[in-house]
C-alpha positions as MATLAB code, in Angstrom:
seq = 'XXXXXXXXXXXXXXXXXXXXXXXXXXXXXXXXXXXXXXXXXXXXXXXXXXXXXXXXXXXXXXXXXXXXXXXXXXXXXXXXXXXXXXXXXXXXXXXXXXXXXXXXXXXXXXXXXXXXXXXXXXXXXXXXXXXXXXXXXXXXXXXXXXXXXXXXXXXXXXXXXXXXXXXXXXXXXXXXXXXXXXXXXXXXXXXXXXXXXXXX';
ca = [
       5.078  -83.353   33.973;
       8.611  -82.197   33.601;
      11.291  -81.256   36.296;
       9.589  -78.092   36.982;
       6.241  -79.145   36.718;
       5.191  -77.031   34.336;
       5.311  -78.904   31.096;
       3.231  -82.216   30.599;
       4.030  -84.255   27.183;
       1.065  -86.774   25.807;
       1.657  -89.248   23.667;
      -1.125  -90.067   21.297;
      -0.335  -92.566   18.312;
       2.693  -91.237   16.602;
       1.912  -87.706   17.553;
       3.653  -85.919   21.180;
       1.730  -83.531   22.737;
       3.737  -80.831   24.071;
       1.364  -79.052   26.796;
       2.143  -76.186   28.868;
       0.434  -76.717   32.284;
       0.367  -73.204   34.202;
      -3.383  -72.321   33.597;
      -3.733  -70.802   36.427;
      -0.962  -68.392   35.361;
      -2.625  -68.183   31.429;
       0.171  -70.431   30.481;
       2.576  -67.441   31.012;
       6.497  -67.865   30.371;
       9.114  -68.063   32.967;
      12.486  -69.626   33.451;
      10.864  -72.807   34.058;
       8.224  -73.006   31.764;
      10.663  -72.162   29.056;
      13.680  -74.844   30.373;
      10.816  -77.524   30.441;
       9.695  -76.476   27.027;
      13.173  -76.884   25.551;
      13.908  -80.043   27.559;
      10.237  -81.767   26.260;
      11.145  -80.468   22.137;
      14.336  -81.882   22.663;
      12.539  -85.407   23.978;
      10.043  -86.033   21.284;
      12.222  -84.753   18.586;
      15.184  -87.457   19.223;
      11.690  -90.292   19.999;
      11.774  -92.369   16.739;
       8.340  -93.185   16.847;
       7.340  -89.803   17.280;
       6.432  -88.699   13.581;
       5.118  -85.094   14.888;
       4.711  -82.805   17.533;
       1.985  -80.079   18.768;
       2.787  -77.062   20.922;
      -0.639  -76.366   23.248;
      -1.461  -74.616   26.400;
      -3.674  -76.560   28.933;
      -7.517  -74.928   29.755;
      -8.559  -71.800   27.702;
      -5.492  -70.040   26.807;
      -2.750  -71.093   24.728;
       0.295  -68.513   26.167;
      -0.294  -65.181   27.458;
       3.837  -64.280   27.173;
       6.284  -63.947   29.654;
       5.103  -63.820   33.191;
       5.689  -60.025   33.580;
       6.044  -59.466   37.110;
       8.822  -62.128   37.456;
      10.511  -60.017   34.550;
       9.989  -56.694   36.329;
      12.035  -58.391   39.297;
      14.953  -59.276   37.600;
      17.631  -57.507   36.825;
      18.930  -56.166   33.132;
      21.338  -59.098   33.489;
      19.429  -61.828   34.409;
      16.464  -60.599   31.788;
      19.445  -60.642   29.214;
      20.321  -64.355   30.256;
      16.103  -65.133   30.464;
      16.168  -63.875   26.927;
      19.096  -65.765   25.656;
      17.450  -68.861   27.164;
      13.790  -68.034   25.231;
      15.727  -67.083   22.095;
      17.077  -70.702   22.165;
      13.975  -72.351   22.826;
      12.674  -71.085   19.160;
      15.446  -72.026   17.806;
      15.264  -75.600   19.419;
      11.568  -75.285   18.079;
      12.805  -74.011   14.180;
      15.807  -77.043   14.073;
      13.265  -80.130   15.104;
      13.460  -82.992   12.381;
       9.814  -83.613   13.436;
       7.228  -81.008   12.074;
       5.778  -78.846   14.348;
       1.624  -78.069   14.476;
       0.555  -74.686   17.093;
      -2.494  -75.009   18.296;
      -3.317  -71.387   19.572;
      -6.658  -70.976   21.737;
      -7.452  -67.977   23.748;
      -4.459  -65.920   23.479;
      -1.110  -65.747   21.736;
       0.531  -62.761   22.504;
       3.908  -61.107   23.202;
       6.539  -64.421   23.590;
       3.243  -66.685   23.517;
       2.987  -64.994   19.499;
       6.330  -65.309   18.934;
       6.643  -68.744   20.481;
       4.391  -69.836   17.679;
       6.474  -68.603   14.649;
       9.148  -71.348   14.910;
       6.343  -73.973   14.274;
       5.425  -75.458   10.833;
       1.733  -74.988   11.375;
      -0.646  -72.734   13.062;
      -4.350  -73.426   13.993;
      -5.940  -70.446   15.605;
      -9.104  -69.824   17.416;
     -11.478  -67.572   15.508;
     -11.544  -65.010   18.600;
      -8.069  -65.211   19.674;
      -5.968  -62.487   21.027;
      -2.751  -62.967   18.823;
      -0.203  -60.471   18.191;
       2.997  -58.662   18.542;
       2.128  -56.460   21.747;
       5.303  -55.589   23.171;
       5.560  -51.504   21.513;
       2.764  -50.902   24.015;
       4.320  -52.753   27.003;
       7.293  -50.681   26.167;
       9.854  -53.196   25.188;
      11.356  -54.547   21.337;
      10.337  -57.186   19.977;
      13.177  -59.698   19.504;
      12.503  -62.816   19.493;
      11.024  -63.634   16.269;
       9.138  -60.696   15.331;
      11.860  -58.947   13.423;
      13.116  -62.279   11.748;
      10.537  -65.063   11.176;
       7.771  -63.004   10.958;
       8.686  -61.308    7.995;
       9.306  -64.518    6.499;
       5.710  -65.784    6.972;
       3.924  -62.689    6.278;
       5.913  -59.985    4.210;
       8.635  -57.392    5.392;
       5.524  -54.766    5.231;
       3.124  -56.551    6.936;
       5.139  -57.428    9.734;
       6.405  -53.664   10.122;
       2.490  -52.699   10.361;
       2.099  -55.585   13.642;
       5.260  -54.585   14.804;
       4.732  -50.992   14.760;
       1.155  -50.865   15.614;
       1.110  -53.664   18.548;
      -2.427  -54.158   17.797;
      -4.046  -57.795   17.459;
      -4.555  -59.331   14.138;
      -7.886  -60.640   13.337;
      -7.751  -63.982   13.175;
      -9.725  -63.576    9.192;
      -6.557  -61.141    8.707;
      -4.075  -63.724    9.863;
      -5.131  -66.250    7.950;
      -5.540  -63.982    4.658;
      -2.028  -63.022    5.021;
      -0.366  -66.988    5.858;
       0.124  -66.346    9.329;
      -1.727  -69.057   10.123;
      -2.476  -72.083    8.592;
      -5.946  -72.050    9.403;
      -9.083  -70.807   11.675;
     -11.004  -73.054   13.389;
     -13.620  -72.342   16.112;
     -12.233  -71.508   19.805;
     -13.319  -74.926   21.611;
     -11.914  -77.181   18.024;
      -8.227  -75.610   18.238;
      -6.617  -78.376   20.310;
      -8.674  -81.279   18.666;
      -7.905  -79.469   15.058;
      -4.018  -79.093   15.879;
      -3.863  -82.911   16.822;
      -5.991  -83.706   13.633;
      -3.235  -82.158   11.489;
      -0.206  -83.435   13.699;
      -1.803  -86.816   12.614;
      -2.153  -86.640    9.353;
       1.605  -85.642    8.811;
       2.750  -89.350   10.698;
];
């Protein structure tokens, strides 16, 4: 585990996998979890004999977003300087040298979704919740959503998950190059490392 304990990395072969350890909380974002993330990308990306990288969540869900009641606590400031701090995390995730493989189980939603678009692969459970959510929590999504989605999936496509905030089927998100593939819930992690693998 990291300095906040809330971050594990496993090393397996030439593959690091990058684990976020808060089941308890559904793997939920906060300052922590997101300076431990950075920190561990940072790691295995400058490890030489780390040819590539997954992005998990430990037990059943991959990253239910930002740990919401924290945010309602904070000030607009200090969520300003907590999104500033997220915002570079994806990019630390979109400049790696080492490709990245998401391996999204349970749910990846709000910053878990968008915490996924950096990577250079995406595995997803076939009954995921995945999706831009945050029009119905009653914030913008701007961390990704408005930027790399579009590149992955089409400016109109990505105005429909933006708009809506409605989960994509996982059939949809694969149809449409969201994802790289669909694999069954309890093969995502096991699938993710299988294709971390074969690009070492």
């Amino acid at each position: 585990l990291l300095s906040n304990e809330t971050v594990r990395i496993d090393y397996g072969g030439r593959r690091a996998d990058v684990v976020i350890a808060r089941p308890e909380k559904r793997n939920a974002m906060n300052e922590a979890v997101v300076a431990d993330l950075t920190t561990a990308i940072e790691r295995v990306d400058a490890d030489e004999d780390v040819r590539a990288i997954t992005l998990l969540g430990e037990g059943s869900v991959f990253c239910a977003g930002f740990q919401l009641e924290i945010m309602r606590e904070k000030s607009v400031a200090e969520q300003d300087e907590f999104q500033r701090e997220f915002a570079s995390l994806l990019d630390t995730i979109d400049g790696t040298t080492t490709p990245v493989v998401a391996g999204i189980q349970g749910a990846g939603i709000a910053g878990g979704f968008e915490l996924t678009l950096p990577a250079d692969l995406r595995v997803l459970g076939e009954n995921a919740k995945y999706g831009v959510i945050e029009v119905d929590l009653g914030i913008f999504p701007h961390q990704g959503s408005t930027q790399r989605l579009p590149r992955l999936v089409g400016i109109g496509k990505a105005k429909e998950m933006v708009l809506s905030g409605e989960f994509i089927d996982p059939q949809e998100a694969d149809r449409c190059n969201l994802v790289t593939e669909v694999v069954p819930d309890d093969a995502v992690k096991t699938r993710a490392k299988e294709r971390a693998d074969d690009l070492t």
